[in-house]
C-alpha positions as CSV (number, residue, x, y, z in Angstrom):
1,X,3.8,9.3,-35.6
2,X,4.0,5.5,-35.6
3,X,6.2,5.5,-32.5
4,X,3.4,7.7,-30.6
5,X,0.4,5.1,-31.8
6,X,3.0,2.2,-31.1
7,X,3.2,4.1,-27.0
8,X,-0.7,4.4,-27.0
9,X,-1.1,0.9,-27.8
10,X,1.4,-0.1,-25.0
11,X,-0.4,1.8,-22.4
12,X,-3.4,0.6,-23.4
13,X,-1.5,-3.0,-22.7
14,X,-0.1,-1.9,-19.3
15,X,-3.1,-0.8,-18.0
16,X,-4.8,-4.1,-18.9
17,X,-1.8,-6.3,-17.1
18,X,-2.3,-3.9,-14.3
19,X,-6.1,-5.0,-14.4
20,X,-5.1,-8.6,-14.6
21,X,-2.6,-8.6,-11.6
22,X,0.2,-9.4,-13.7
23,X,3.7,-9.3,-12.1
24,X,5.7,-6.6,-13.0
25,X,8.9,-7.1,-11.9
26,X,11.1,-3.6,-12.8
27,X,14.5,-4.4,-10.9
28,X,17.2,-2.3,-12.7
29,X,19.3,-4.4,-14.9
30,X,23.1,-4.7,-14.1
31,X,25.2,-3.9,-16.8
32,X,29.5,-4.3,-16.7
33,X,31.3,-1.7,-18.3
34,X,35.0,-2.5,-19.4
35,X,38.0,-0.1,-20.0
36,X,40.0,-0.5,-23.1
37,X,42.5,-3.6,-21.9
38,X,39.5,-5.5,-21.1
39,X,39.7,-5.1,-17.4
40,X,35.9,-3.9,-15.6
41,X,35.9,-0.1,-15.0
42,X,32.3,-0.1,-13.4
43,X,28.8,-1.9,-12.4
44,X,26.3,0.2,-13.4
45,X,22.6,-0.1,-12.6
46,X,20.4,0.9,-15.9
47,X,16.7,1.6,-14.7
48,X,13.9,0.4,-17.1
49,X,12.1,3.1,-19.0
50,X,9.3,3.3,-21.4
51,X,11.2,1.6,-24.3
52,X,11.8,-1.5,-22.5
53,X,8.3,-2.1,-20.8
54,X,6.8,-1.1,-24.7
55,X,9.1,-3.7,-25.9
56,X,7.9,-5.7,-23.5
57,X,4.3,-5.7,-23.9
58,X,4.4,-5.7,-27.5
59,X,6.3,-9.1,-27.4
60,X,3.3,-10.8,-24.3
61,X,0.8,-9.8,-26.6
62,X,2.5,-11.4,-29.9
63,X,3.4,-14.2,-27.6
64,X,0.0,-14.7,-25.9
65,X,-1.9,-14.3,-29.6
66,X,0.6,-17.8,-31.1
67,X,-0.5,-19.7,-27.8
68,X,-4.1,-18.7,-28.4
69,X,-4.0,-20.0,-32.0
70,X,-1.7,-22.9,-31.6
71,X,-4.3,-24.0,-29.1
72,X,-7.9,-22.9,-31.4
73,X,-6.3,-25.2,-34.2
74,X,-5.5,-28.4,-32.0
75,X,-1.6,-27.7,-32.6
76,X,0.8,-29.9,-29.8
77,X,2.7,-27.3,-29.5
78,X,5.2,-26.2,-26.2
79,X,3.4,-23.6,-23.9
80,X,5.2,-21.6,-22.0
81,X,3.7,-22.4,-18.6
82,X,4.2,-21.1,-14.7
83,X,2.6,-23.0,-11.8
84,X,0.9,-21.6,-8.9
85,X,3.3,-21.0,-5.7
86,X,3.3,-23.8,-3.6
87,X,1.2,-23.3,0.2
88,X,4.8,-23.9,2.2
89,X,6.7,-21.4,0.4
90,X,3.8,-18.7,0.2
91,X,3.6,-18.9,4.4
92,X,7.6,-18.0,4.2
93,X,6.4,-15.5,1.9
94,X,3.3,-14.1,4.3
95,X,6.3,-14.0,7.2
96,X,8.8,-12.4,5.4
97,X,6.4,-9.6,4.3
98,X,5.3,-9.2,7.8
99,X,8.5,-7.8,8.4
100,X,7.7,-4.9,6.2
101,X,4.2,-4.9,7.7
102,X,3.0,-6.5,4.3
103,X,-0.1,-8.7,4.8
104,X,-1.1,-11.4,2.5
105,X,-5.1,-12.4,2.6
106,X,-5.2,-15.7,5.0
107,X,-8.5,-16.7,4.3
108,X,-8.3,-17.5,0.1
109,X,-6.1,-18.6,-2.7
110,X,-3.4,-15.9,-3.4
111,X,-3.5,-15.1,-6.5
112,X,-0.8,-12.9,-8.9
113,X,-2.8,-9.6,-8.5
114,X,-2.4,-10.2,-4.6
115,X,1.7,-10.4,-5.2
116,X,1.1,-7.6,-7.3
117,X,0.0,-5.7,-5.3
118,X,2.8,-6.2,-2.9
119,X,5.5,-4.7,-5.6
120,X,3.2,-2.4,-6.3
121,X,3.4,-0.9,-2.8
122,X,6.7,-1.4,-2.5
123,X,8.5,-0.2,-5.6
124,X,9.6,3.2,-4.0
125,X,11.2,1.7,-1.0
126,X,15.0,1.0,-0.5
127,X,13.9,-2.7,-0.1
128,X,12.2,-2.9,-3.3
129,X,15.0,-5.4,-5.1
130,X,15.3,-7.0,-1.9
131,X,11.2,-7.6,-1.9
132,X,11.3,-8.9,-5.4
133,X,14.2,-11.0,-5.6
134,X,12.1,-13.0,-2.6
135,X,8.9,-12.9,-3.9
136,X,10.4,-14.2,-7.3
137,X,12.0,-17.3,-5.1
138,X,8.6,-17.7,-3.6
139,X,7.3,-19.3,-6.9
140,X,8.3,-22.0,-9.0
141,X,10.3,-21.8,-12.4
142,X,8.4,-21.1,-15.6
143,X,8.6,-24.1,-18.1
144,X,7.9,-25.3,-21.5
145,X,5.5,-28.0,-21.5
146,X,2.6,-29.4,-24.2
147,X,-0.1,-29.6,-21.4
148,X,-1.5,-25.8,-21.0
149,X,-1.7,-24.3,-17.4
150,X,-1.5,-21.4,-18.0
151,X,1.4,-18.6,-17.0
152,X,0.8,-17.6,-12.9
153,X,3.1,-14.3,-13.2
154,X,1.6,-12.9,-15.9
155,X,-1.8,-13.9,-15.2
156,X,-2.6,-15.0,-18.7
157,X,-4.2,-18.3,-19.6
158,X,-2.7,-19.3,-22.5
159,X,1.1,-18.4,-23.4
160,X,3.9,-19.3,-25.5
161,X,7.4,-18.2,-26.5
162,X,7.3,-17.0,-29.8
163,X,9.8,-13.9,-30.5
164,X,13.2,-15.5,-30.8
165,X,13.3,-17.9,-33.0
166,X,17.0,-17.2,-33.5
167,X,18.2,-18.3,-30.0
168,X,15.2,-20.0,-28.7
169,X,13.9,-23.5,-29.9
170,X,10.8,-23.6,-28.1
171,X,10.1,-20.5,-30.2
172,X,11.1,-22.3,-33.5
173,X,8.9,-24.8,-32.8
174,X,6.0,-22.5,-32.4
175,X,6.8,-20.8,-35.6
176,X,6.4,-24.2,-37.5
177,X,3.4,-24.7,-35.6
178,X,1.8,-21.9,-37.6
179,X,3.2,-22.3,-40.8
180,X,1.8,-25.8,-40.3
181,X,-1.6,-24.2,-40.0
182,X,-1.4,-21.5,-42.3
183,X,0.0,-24.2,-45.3
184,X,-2.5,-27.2,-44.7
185,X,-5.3,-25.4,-42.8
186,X,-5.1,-27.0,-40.0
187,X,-3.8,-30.0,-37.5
188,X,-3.8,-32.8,-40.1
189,X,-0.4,-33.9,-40.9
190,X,1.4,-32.4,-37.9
191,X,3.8,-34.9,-36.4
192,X,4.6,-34.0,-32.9
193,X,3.0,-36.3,-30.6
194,X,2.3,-35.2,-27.1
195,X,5.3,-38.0,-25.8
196,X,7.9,-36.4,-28.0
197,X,6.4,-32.7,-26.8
198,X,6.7,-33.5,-22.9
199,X,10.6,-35.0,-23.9
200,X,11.4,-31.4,-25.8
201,X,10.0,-29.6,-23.4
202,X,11.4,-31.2,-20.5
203,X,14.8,-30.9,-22.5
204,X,14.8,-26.7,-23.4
205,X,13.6,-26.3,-19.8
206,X,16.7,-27.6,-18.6
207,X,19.0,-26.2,-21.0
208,X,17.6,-23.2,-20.4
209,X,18.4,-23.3,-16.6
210,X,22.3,-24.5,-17.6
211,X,22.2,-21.4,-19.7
212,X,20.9,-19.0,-17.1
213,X,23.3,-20.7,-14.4
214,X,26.5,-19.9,-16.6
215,X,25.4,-16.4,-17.2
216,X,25.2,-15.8,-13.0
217,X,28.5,-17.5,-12.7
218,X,30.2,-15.6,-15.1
219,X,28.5,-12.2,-14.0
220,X,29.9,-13.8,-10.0
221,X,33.3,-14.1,-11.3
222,X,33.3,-10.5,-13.1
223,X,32.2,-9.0,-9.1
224,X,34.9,-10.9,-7.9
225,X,37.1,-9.6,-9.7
226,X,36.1,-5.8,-9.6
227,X,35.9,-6.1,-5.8
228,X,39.5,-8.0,-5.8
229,X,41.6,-4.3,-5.1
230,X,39.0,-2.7,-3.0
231,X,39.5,-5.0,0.0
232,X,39.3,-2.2,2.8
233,X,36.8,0.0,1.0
234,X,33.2,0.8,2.6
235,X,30.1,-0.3,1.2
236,X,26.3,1.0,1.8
237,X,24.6,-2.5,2.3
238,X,21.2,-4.1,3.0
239,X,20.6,-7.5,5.0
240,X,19.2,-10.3,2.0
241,X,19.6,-12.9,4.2
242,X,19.5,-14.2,8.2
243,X,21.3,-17.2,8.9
244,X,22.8,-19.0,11.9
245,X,26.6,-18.0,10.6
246,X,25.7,-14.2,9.8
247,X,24.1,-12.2,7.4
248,X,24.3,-12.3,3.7
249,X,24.8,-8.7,2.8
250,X,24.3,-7.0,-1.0
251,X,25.9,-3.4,-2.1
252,X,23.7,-1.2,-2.7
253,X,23.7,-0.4,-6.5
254,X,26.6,-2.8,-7.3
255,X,24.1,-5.9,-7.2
256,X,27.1,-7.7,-5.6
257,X,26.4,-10.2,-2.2
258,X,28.7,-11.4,0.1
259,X,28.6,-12.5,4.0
260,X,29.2,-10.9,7.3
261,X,30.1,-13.4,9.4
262,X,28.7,-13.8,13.1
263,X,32.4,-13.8,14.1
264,X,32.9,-10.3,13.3
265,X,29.7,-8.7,14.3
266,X,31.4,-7.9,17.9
267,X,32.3,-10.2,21.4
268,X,28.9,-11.4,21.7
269,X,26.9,-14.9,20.9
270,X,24.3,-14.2,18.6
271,X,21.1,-16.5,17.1
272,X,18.8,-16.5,14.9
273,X,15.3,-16.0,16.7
274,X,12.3,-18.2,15.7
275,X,11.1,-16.0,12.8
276,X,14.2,-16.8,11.2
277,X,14.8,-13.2,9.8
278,X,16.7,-12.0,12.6
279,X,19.7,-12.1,14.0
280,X,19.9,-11.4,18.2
281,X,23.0,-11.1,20.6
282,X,22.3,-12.5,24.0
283,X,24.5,-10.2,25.6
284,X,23.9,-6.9,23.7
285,X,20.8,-7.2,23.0
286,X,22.0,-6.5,19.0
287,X,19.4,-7.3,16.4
288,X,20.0,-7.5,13.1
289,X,17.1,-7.8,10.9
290,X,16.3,-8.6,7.3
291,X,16.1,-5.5,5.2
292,X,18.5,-4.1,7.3
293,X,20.9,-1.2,6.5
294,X,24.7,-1.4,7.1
295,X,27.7,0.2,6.2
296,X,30.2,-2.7,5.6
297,X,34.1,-2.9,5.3
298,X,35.4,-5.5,2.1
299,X,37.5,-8.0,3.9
300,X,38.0,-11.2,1.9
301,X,37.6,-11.9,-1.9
302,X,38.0,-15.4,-3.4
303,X,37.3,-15.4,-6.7
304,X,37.6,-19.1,-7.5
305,X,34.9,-19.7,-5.1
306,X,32.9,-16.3,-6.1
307,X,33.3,-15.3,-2.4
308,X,33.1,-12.2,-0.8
309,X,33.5,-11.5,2.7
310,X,32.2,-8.2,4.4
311,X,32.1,-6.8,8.0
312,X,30.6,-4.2,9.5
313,X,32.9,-0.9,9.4
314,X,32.3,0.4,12.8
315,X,33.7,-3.1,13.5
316,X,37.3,-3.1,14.8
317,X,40.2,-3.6,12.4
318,X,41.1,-7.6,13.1
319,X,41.6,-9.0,10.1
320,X,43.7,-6.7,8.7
321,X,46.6,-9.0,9.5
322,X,44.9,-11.8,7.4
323,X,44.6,-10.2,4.8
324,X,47.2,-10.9,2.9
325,X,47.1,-14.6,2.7
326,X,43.5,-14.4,2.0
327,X,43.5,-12.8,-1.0
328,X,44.1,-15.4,-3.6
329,X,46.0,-14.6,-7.1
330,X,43.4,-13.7,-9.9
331,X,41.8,-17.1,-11.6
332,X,42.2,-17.2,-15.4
333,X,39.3,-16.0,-17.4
């Protein structure tokens, strides 16, 4: 019974995030499985159900009800924050959805319900990771600060983090924010100026992005080294990126990137055209486009350097000779 009034309370939540325009950003979550000597026997995609996103909500609302009373009693506190995009980056935006004839308003602020929206749309298509990943580089980095602005993705005007006080500081801090109230009634006697707030905050911010750049490295390294003995294998792909040396590729349901280089997409000069997002032989005619679909061929893996080199596998069979050399012995964990 309390798990069915506990699921009615979170759709009454969804529904009102939905109302807000709140980002809702439901990429499956990559998960490595290992066999029993430690080695990785699969990458396995794990869609979100209704147990996450009710999780979820239930931890917004505690968090957004600490900001709110943090910030009614005058506490300096850290608020988690999340600025508006920047103009430059939402016209790369507006292009890049163009592509998928997507159109974002020209004639107002964008806001988060606008971006919404746009996933929103989107969510059944094969390019739906592709559409957040770039939508989520569109915007700046959420971080803790004591000067409230407000949180841009979720479209709330006051939040903090609140719920882990076991791995997160920012959250311990909250917590004795509130105890702060609750045992003295109010601000009086509270010792965190707003100068030592701005230093903490400036501090867990960037710990928090050394944190979340050793967890992608590590995560690189363990594709690495599952794609290290399937050099020759065939991959279902999609186009992530356009560049002048080729196209940065990502396996479909492996979550794993790599590059095609120009030099193998066939006897032909190719450039990128003036939208930036494609890829055009001068010769053939060719285009590649962002969002494209490709079956590629494993060619290279380095795992010191977390590369992975593709090409396309209708492409003849050149560096097969190369291969050998290429293939560097395994790194030490």
């Amino acid at each position: 019974g309390h798990l069915e009034h506990l699921h009615a309370v979170f759709k009454a939540l969804h529904r009102a995030r939905v109302r807000r325009g709140a980002l809702d950003f439901d990429a499956p979550e990559l998960k490595v499985h290992f066999d029993e000597h430690g080695r990785i026997a699969a990458l396995v995609e794990h869609t979100r159900n209704d147990a996450h996103r009710l999780i979820e909500e239930c931890m917004i609302a505690a968090n957004v009800q600490a900001a709110r009373f943090l910030k009614k009693h005058r506490i300096v506190t850290l608020y988690r924050v999340h600025g508006r995009p920047e103009a430059e980056r939402l016209d790369s935006l507006r292009q890049f959805l163009q592509g998928f004839g997507i159109h974002l308003p020209t004639d107002r602020d964008i806001g988060p319900k606008d971006l919404s929206q746009v996933l929103q749309q989107t969510m059944a298509s094969e390019e739906a990771h592709l559409i957040q990943t770039v939508v989520v580089r569109s915007m700046p980095q959420a971080v803790y600060q004591p000067e409230n602005i407000g949180h841009f993705g979720l479209a709330l005007s006051e939040y903090a983090h609140f719920t882990s006080p076991i791995r997160r500081y920012p959250d311990l801090l909250v917590h004795r924010g509130i105890r702060h109230v609750l045992r003295n009634g109010g601000a009086d006697g509270w010792d965190l100026s707003p100068v030592a707030a701005v230093g903490l905050g400036q501090q867990c911010s960037f710990t928090e992005r050394r944190a979340d750049e050793a967890t992608r490295d590590a995560l690189s390294w363990l594709k690495c080294e599952y794609m290290s003995n399937k050099i020759g294998e065939e991959f279902d792909a999609i186009v992530t990126g356009v560049v002048d040396f080729g196209l940065f590729v990502q396996a479909r349901g492996l979550q794993i990137d790599g590059l095609v280089h120009v030099s193998t997409l066939g006897a032909d000069y190719f450039s990128r055209d003036h939208s930036g997002y494609r890829l055009v032989g001068s010769r053939s005619g060719r285009v590649f486009r962002l969002g494209d679909h490709l079956r590629v061929r494993l060619i290279n893996v380095v795992i010191d350097e977390r590369k992975i080199d593709f090409e396309l596998a209708d492409a003849p069979r050149v560096a097969q000779q190369l291969r050998g050399p290429w293939v560097r012995r395994r790194g030490r964990r």
